[in-house]
C-alpha positions as CSV (number, residue, x, y, z in Angstrom):
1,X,1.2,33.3,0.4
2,X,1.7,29.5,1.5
3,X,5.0,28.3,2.5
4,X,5.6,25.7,0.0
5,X,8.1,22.6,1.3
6,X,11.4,22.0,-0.9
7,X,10.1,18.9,-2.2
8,X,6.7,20.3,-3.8
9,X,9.0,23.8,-5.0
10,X,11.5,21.7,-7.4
11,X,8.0,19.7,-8.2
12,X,6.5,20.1,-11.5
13,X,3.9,21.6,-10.3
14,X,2.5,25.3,-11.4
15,X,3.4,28.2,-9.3
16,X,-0.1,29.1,-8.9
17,X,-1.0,25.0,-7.9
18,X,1.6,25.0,-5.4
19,X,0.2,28.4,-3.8
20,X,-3.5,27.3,-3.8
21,X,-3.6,23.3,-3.7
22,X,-0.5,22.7,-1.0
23,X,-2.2,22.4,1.8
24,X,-4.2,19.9,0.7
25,X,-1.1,18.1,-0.8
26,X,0.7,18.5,2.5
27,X,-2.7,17.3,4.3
28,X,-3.7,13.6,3.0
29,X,-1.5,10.9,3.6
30,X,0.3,9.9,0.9
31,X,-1.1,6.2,1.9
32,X,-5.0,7.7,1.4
33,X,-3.8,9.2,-2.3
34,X,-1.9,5.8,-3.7
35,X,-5.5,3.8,-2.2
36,X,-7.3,6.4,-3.4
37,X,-5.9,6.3,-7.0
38,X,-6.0,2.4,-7.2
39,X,-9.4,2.4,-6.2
40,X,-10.7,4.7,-8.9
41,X,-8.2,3.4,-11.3
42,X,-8.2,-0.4,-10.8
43,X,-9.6,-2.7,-12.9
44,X,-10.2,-5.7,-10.4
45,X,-10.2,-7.4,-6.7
46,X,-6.9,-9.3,-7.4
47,X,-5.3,-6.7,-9.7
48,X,-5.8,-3.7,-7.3
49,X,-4.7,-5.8,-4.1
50,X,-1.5,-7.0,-5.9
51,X,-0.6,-3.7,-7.3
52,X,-0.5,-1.9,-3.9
53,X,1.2,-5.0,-2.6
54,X,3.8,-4.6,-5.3
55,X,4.5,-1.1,-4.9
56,X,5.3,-1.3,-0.9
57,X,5.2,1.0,1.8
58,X,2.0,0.7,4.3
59,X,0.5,-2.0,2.2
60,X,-1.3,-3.8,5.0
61,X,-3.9,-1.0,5.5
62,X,-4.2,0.1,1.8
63,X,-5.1,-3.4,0.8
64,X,-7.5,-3.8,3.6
65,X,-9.4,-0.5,2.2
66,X,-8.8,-1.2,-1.5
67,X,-10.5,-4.7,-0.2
68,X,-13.2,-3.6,1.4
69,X,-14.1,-1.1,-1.2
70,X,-14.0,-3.4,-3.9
71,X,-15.8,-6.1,-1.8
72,X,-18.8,-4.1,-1.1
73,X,-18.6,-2.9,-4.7
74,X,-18.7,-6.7,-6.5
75,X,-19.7,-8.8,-3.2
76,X,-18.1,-12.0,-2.4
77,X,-18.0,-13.4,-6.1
78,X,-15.4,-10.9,-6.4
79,X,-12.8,-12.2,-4.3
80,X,-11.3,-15.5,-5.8
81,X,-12.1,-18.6,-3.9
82,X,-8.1,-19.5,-4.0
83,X,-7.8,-16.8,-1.6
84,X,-10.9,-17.3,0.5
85,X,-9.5,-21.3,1.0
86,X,-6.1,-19.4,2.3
87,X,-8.0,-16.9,4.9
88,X,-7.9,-18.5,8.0
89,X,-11.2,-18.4,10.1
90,X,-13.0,-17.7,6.4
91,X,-16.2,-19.2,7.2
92,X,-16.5,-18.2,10.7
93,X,-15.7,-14.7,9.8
94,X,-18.2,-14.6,6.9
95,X,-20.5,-15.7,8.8
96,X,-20.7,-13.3,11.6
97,X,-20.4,-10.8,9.3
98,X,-24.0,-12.0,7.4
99,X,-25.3,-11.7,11.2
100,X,-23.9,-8.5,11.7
101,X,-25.5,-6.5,8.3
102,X,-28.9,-8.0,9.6
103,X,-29.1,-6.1,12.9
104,X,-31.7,-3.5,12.5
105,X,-30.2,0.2,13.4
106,X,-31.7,2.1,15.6
């Protein structure tokens, strides 16, 4: 039988969750679960970004996943152009990356 921590044993969680799904509670980040969840669950570009921003912790590389996922999801049109004007080194940065998707792998 797993060892269940003190947090997840005064959790609401079934006895027979906690014995068979622990591990995998105890093994994934809680920063890969909350970018996880808003990814699936978010409506939006802005709304997912802000909403991890909003609810703290180690925002910096949720939103960049978050980001990227819904980026390659809707494309650029999906990012608003207020915050592309703000992005320092946009249209250097966009353009290398247009170079780099064209290079053939091998």
């Amino acid at each position: 039988m797993t060892v269940i921590p003190k947090i997840y044993s005064e959790s609401v969680f079934s006895d027979e969750y906690k014995t068979v799904s622990s591990l995998y509670i105890q093994g994934i980040p809680g920063a890969f679960q909350l970018t996880t969840h808003e990814v699936l669950t978010g409506s939006s570009y802005t709304g997912s970004i802000q909403e991890t921003m909003r609810s703290g912790g180690c925002t910096c590389s949720r939103g960049g996943f978050i980001g990227a996922c819904f980026a390659a999801q809707n494309g650029l049109a999906g990012i608003p152009d207020t915050w592309k004007e703000k992005t320092l080194n946009y249209k250097d940065v966009n353009e290398l990356s247009q170079k780099l998707v064209k290079i053939p792998l091998v």
